[in-house]
Kinemage of the C-alpha trace (Angstrom):
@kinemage 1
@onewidth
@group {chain A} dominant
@subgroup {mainchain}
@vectorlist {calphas} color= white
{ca unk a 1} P -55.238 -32.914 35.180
{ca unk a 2} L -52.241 -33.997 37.563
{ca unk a 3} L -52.349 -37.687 36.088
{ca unk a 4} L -49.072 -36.955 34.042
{ca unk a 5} L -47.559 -34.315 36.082
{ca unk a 6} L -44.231 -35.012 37.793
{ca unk a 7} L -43.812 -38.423 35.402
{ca unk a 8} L -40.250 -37.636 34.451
{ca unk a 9} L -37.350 -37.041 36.722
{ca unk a 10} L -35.669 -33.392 36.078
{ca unk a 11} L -32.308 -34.622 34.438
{ca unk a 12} L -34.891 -37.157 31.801
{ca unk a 13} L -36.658 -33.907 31.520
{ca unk a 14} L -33.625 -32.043 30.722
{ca unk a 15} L -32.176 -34.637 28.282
{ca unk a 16} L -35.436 -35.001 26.402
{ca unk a 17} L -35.448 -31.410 26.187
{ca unk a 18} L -31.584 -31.308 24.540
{ca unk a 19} L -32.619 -33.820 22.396
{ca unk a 20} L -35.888 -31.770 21.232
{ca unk a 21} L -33.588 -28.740 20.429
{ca unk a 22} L -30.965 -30.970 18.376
{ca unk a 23} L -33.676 -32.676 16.471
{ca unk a 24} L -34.788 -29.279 16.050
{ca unk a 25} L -32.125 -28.039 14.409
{ca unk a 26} L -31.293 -31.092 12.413
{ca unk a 27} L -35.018 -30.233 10.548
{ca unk a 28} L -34.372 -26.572 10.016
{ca unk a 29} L -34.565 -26.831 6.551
{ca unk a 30} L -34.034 -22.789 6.192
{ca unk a 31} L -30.893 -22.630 8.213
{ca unk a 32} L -29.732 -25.721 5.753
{ca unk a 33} L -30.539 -23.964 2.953
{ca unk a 34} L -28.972 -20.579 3.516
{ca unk a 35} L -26.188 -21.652 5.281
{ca unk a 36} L -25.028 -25.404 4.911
{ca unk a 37} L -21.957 -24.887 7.335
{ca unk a 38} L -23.864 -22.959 9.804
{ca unk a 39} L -26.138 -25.873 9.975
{ca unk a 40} L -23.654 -28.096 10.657
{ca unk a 41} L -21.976 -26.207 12.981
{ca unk a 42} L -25.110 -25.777 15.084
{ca unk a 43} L -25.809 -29.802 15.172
{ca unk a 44} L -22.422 -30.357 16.389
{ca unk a 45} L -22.165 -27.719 18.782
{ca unk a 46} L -25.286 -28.976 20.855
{ca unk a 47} L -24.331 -32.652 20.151
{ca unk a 48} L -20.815 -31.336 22.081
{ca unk a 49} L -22.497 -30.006 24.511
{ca unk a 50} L -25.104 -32.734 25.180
{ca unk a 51} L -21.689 -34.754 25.929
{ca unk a 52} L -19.967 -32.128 28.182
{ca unk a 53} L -22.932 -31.658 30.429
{ca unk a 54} L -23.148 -35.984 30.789
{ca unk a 55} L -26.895 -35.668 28.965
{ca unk a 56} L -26.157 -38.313 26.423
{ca unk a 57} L -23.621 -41.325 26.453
{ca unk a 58} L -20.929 -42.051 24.129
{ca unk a 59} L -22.478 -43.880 21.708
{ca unk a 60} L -25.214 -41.390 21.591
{ca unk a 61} L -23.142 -38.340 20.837
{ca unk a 62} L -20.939 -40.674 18.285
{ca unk a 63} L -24.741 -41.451 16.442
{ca unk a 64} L -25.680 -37.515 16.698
{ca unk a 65} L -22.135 -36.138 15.006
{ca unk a 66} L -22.962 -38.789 12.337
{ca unk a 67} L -26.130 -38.158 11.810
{ca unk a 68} L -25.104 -34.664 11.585
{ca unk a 69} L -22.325 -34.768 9.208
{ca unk a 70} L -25.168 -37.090 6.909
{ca unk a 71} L -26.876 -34.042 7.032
{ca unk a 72} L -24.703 -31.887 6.551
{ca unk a 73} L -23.172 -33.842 3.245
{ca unk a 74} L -26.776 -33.913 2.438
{ca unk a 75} L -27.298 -30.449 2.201
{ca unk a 76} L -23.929 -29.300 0.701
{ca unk a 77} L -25.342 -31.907 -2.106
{ca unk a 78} L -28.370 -29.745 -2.576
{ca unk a 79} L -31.182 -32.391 -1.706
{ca unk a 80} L -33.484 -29.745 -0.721
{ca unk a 81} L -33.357 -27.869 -4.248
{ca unk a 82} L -33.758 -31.429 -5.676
């Protein structure tokens, strides 16, 4: 049972953990519904914070506001009603 135990180092832990949360939140499809802007807010908050704590690179944060804002035009558009 200890074959995979101690595999990652605790800051790739960490990260893979912030990234679980964002991707999280980016399908939360009742959050997007209810509340478009809160939805938004919430992807961009933890992409900002991903950046302030040095979890993800430049490049990475620039691809997770974008991919947020997508979303976030995405849901203002209705696609889940659709």
């Amino acid at each position: 049972m200890n074959a995979f135990k101690d595999l990652l180092t605790p800051a790739q832990e960490i990260r893979l953990r912030a990234l679980d949360a964002w991707h999280r939140a980016l399908e939360n499809r009742q959050l997007r519904m209810d509340c478009p802007d809160a939805y938004h807010d919430e992807l961009i908050r933890q992409s900002d914070e991903m950046d302030r704590l040095g979890i993800v690179s430049w490049t990475e944060w620039r691809d997770l506001r974008r991919e947020g804002d997508e979303a976030y035009l995405r849901a203002v558009a209705g696609e889940d009603y659709h």
